[in-house]
C-alpha positions in Angstrom: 6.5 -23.4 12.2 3.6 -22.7 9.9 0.5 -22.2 11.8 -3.3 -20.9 11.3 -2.7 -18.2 13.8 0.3 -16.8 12.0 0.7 -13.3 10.3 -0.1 -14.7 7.1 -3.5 -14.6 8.1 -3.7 -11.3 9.1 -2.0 -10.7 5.4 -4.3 -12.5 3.5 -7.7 -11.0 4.7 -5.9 -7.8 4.6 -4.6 -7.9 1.3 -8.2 -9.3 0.2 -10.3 -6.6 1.6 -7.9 -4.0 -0.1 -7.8 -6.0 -3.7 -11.3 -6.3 -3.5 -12.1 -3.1 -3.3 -9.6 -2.2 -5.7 -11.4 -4.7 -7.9 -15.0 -3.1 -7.0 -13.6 0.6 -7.9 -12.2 -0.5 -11.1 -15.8 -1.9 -12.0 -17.2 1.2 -11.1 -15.0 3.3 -13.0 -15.3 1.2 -16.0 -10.8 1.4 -16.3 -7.7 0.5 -14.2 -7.1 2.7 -11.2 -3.1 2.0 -12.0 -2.7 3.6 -15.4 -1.8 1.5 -17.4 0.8 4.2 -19.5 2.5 4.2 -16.3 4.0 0.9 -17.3 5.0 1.4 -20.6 6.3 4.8 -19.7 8.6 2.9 -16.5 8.5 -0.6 -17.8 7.6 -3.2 -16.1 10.2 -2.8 -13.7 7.9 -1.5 -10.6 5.2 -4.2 -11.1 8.2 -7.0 -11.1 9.9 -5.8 -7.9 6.6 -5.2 -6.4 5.3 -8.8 -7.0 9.1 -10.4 -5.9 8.7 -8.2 -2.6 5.0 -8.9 -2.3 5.8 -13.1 -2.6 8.6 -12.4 0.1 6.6 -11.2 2.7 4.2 -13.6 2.2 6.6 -16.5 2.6 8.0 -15.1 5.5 4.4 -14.2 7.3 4.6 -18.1 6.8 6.4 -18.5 10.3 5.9 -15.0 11.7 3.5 -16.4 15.0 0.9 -13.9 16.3 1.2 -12.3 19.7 -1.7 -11.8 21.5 0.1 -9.3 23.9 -0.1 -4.9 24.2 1.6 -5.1 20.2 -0.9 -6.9 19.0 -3.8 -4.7 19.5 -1.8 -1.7 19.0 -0.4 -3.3 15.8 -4.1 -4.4 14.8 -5.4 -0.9 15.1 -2.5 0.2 12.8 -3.3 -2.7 10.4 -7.2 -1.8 10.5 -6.2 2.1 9.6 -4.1 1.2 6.8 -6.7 -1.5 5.6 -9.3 2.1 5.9 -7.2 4.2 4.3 -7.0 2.0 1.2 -10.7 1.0 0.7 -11.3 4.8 1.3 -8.9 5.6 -1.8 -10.6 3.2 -3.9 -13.9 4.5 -3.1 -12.1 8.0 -4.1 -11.2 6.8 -7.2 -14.3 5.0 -8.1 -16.3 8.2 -7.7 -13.2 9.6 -10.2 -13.1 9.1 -14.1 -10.2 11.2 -15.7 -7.2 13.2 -15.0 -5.9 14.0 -12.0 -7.6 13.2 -9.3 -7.9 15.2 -6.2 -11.0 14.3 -4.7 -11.9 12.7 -1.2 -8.7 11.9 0.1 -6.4 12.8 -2.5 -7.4 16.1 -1.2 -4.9 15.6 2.0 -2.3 12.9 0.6 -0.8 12.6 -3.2 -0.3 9.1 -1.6 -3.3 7.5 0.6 -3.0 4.3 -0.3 0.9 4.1 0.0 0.4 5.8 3.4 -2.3 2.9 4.0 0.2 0.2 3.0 2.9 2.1 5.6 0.4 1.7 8.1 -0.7 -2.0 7.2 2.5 -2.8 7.0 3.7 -1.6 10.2 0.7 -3.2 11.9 1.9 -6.5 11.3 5.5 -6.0 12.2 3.7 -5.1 15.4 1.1 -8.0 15.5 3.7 -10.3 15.4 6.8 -8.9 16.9 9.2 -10.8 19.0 12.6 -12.0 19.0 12.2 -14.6 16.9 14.5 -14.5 13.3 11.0 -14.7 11.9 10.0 -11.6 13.2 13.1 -9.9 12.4 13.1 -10.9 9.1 9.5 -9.5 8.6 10.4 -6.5 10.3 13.6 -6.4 7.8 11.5 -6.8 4.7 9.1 -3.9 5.7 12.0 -1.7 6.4 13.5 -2.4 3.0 10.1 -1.7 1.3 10.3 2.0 2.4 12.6 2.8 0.0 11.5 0.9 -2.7 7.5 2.1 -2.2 9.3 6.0 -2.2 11.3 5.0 -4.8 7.8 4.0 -6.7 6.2 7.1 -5.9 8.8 9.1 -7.2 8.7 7.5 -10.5 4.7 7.9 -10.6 5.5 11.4 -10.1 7.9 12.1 -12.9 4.9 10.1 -15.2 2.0 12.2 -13.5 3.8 15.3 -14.4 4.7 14.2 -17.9 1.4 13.3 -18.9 -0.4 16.5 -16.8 2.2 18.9 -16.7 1.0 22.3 -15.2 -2.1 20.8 -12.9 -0.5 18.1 -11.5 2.7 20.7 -10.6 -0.1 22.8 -9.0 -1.8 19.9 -7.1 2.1 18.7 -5.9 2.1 22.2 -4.7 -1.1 22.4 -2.9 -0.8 18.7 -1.4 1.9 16.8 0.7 3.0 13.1 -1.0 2.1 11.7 1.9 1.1 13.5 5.1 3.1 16.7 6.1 
């Protein structure tokens, strides 16, 4: 059943506080944080998939019920963290105008804001775990987008390293794609 105090909610504001301050670091920066050569070099394959998945989850969030138990606090300190680590990208980025950039926490991830939207993600599985098919099926979905966000990265990658060539083999050198 569709409810006020299901995931979706959770989703929403998290997804909102993330977009907007993508929106505010795009502003700033005066251009796209996602380059927009990126598309034309993959086609518009990545933005497709990620939009279908993204509409998916949402829809299933529909029914996923909140539990106010142990997982839900330790899921919503996961969520908040992820939620962090993406505003603190953007804020990266926004102090960032060209080329590669390896500033704030680029630094210490290729990756923050896909290790941000591991973590967000895996906060809500938690937030609203149980044995419902619901649940499951959230939990489903956010296992299936592992692949597919790895699978992204790499292609960003091979574009990153066509377009920068030597520094951005230096910087994949010097920094892990996502933590380790």
């Amino acid at each position: 059943m569709i409810g006020v105090w299901n995931l979706w909610l959770f989703f929403v504001l998290g997804y909102g506080v993330i977009w907007a301050s993508m929106g505010w670091a795009n502003r700033k920066r005066e251009k796209p944080i996602e380059d927009p050569e990126l598309y034309k070099f993959h086609g518009k394959k990545i933005l497709v998939i990620g939009w279908m998945w993204l509409i998916v989850v949402f829809l299933v969030s529909l029914f996923v019920p909140v539990n106010f138990k142990f997982l839900f606090w330790l899921g919503l300190s996961l969520f908040i963290i992820g939620i962090i680590l993406n505003v603190i990208s953007m804020y990266s980025f926004a102090q960032f105008t060209g080329g590669i950039n390896i500033t704030g926490i680029y630094r210490y991830s290729r990756n923050p804001m896909y290790v941000g939207g591991f973590f967000f993600l895996s906060g809500l599985c938690l937030m609203g775990w149980s044995k419902s098919a619901w649940s499951i099926a959230f939990f489903i979905l956010f296992i299936i987008s592992l692949p597919y966000y790895h699978w992204t990265i790499l292609l960003e990658e091979g574009f990153l390293e066509n377009k920068y060539g030597e520094p951005y083999l230096k910087y994949k050198q010097n920094v892990p794609r996502y933590l380790i």
